[in-house]
Structures are given as C-alpha cells and as structure tokens.
N, C-alpha and C positions, 0 to 999 in steps of 0.2 A: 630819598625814600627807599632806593634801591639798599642804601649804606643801612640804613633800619631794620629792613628784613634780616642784610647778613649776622647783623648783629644778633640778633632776635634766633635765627637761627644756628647761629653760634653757643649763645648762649644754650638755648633750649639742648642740644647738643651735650652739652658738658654737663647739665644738670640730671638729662638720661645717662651719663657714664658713672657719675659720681652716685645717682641712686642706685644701680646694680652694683658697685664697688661697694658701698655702704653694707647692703642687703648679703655678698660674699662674704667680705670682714665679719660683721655683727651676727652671723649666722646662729650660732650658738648660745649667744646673748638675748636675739631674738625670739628665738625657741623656748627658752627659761623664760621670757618673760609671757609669753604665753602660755605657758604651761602655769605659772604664777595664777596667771588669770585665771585659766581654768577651774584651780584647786579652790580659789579666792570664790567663785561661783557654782563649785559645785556641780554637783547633778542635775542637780531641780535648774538651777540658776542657768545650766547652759540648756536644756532642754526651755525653758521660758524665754530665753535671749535668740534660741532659734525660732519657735515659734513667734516672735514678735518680729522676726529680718524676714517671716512670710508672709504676715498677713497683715504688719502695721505699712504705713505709707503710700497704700494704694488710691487712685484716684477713682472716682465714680465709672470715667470713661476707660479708664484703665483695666477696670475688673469686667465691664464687659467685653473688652478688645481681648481679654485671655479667654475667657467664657466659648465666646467663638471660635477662637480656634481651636482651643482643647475639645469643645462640642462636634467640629469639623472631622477630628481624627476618629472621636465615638461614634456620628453618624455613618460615615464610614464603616469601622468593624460592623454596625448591629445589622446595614443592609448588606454586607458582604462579611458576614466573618471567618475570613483568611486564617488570622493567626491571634488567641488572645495574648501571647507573648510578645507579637510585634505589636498588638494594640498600647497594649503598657510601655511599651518601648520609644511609640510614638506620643502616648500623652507625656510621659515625665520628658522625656525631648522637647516638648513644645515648651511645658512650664519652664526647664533648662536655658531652654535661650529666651524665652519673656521675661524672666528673673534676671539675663545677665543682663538685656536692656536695661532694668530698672536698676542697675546697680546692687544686686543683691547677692551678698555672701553664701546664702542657703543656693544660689544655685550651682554648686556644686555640689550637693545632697542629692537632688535631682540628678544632675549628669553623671556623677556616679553610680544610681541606680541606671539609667538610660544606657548608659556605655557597656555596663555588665552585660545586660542582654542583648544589645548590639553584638558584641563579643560571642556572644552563644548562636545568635543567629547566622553573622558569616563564618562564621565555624563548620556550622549546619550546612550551610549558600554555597559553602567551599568558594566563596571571596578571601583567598586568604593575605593577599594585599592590605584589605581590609581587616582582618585579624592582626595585623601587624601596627595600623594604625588608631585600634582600639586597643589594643596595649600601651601603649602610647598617650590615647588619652586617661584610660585608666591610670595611671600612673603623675598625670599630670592634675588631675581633679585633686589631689592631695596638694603639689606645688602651687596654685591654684589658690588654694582654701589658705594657706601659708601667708601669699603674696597679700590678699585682698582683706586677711585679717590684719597684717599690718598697715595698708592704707587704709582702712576704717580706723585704724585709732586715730594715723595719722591725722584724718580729716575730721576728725568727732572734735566741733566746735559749741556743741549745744547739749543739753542734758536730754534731748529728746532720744524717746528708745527706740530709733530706728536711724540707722545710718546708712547713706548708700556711696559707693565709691566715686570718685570725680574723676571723668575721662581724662584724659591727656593726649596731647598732636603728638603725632609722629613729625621728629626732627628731619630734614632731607637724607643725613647720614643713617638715617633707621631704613628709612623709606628704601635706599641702595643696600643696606643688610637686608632688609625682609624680600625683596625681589630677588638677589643673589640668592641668599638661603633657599628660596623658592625653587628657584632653578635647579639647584643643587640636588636638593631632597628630588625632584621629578625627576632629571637625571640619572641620581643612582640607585632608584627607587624602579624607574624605567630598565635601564639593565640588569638590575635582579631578577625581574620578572621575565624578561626573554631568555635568563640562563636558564629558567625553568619550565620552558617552551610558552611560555601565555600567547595567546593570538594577538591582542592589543597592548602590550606592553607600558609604552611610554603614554598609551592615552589613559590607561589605568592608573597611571601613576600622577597624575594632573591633583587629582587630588590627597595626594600623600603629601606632595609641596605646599597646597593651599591649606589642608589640614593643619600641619606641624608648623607651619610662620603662625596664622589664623591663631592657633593655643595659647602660643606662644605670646604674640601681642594682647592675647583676652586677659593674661594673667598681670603681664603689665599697666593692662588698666589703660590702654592704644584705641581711638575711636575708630584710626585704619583697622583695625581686626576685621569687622564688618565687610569690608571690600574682596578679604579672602574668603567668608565664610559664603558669597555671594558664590563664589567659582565653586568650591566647594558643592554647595547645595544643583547647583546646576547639572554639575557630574554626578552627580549623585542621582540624581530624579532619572539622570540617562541610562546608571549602573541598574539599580531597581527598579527599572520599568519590566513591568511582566512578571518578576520574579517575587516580589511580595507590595500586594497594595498599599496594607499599615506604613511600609517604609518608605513607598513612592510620595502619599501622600503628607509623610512627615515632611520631605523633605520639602515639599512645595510649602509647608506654612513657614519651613526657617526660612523661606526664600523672602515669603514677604514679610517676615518678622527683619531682616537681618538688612532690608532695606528703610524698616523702620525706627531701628537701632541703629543706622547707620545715619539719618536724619539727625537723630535724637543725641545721639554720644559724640558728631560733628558741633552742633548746637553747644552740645555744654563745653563742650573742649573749647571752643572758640570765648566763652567768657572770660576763661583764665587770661586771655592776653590782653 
C-alpha cells in the first residue's frame, strides 16, 4: 500500500513539473490562442461569457450562503459607517473568494477591483508591508486570469456555458516548496521591515509568506491554498483590529469562507484519484 502512495506520489509529482514546463514553453502560443478567442467572441461575446461565469451555476444553497455574507459586511457599514471605500472593498472581497470557492474565472474581476482599494487603503493605514503585497496581488490577478483561462478549456468537457476549474493535491514535493517559500518570503519580508525600524517586524511579515505561496497555489488551481489563506486571514483580523471595521470584518467572513473552500476544493481534489 505504502509502494502505492509513492507511486502515486511520484507520479502526481512529475505531472505538476511537466504542467508549468508546458505553461513556460507554450507561453506565447498560449496567449495567441487566447487572444484567438477573444477576437473569435468579440465584445458582446466576452462581456456575455463573463456574465454567464457569474451567475450561471449557482446552487439554490449557494446563493444564499453569498447573500449572507456579502449582507454581513453591509450590515455592518449601514450600523457603523467607518469607510464607504472599505465597505466596497469588503463586499467585492467576499464575492472574490466565494467565486474562487466555486471555481470561477470572473473572480478575479472582483479581486482586482478589491485589491485596487486594498492598495489605496494601506497606503492611506501606512501599512506599507501591505502595499507591498497588494502590488503583488495586483499584479497577479492578471497571472491568475491567464492560468485559470487555460484550465477551463482545458476541462470544458460539455457544451454547457459555465465551466469551473477542477482543484488539484498538492504533491508532497509542492507541499516542501510552498512551506520553504513560506519561510522564505517571512524571512526576508521580516528583515526589511526592521531595516526600516517597524516595531514587529517578523510578525508583520507572517503574512507576506502566507500571502505570496496562498496566490501562488490559487493560480495553480491547489486545494492546499486554502490552508495559507487560513493564516493569512487570522493575521490579518489581528493587523486591522481597531483600525478599520469594513476590513476586520472582511477578514473574518474569508476566515470562514476559506475553511469552507478548503472542505470543498479537498473534496473535489480527492475524486481525481
């Protein structure tokens, strides 16, 4: 049984090398051939093809598990309204990671607008750790959009107009990059911030590591992502506590979105084997 797993693991292994070697090589190729698409669909066509990745697919229990939360962050502002910039910062946040749950391309239309104002706020907050790593994600909601448009073709086995991405395990040898790289990003993410006097340095930077692996595996279409966006939100609920409610309270709904999705993207992942 033991000889099974290695196998299995092994395998798994080579077929996460050979898909980013592919994705490097073909890079160029794959850009044409989305660009293809694009022209092939037009204006109207990708504007109708977005709005069906938002609102085709949903389940009855589904739409009200968003309802709620996204109602969560609005109850919120209208008895306290803090900030209407961080209000909209916290609903497209919410819909961002409910959509990534569901597998859905359009969320990063959301996390792009979410991260934008993220961006202006600790700018504003002078968290500028965090301006470092919403550049970052900025930057990546493009890679992102790239990655997860080609594993929708990839997996478009049906004529139906909605397609969602199919999770994937993390290999043991991912598992020893994403906690290395983890380390890593804290690390020197940590010592930047004491060159520049910060008082808590390395604990501010807990989630720069969890952050940048976290992206990183979401783009790959990794069920583990989940597990760092956990740490993530935890530090995060501790950073803006006091200093903006829209943002404390976003972070507590990824909390239990990101255990829900972590349920959920474990589950599908485990059929492929």
């Amino acid at each position: 049984m033991n000889k099974v797993v290695e196998i299995r693991s092994w395998l798994d292994t080579r077929m996460d090398r050979e898909y980013w070697e592919a994705l490097r090589l073909h890079l160029k190729e794959n850009i044409n051939k989305l660009m293809e698409k694009a022209k092939e669909l037009g204006v109207h066509g990708i504007f109708r093809a977005l709005l069906e990745d938002i609102f085709l697919g949903w389940k009855p229990l589904e739409v009200v598990y968003l309802t709620i939360l996204v109602g969560i962050q609005l109850v919120v502002y209208l008895n306290q309204p803090d900030s209407f910039v961080g209000m909209i910062a916290g609903v497209t946040g919410i819909i961002n990671v409910i959509f990534v749950t569901k597998g859905k391309v359009s969320n990063y239309l959301f996390g792009l607008i979410n991260v934008s104002i993220y961006l202006y706020l600790s700018i504003d907050s002078g968290f500028y750790g965090e301006v470092i790593t919403s550049i970052y994600f900025l930057l990546m909601q493009f890679v992102g959009t790239y990655l997860w448009l080609l594993n929708v073709q990839q997996n478009q086995k049906t004529d139906e107009k909605h397609h969602f991405i199919k999770p994937k395990k993390l290999s043991v040898l991912g598992w020893v990059k994403a906690i290395f790289g983890m380390t890593v990003i804290w690390g020197i993410f940590g010592f930047i911030y004491k060159s520049i006097g910060a008082n808590r340095p390395f604990r501010d930077s807990v989630t720069d590591g969890t952050n940048y692996v976290g992206q990183w595996l979401m783009n790959g279409s990794y069920s583990a992502q989940w597990l760092f966006w956990m740490g993530t939100n935890v530090f995060s609920i501790y950073l803006w506590w006091g200093a903006s409610l829209e943002m404390t309270v976003m972070y507590w709904v990824f909390l239990i979105n990101s255990i829900v999705g972590y349920i959920r993207w474990t589950k599908e992942a485990r059929k492929k084997e």
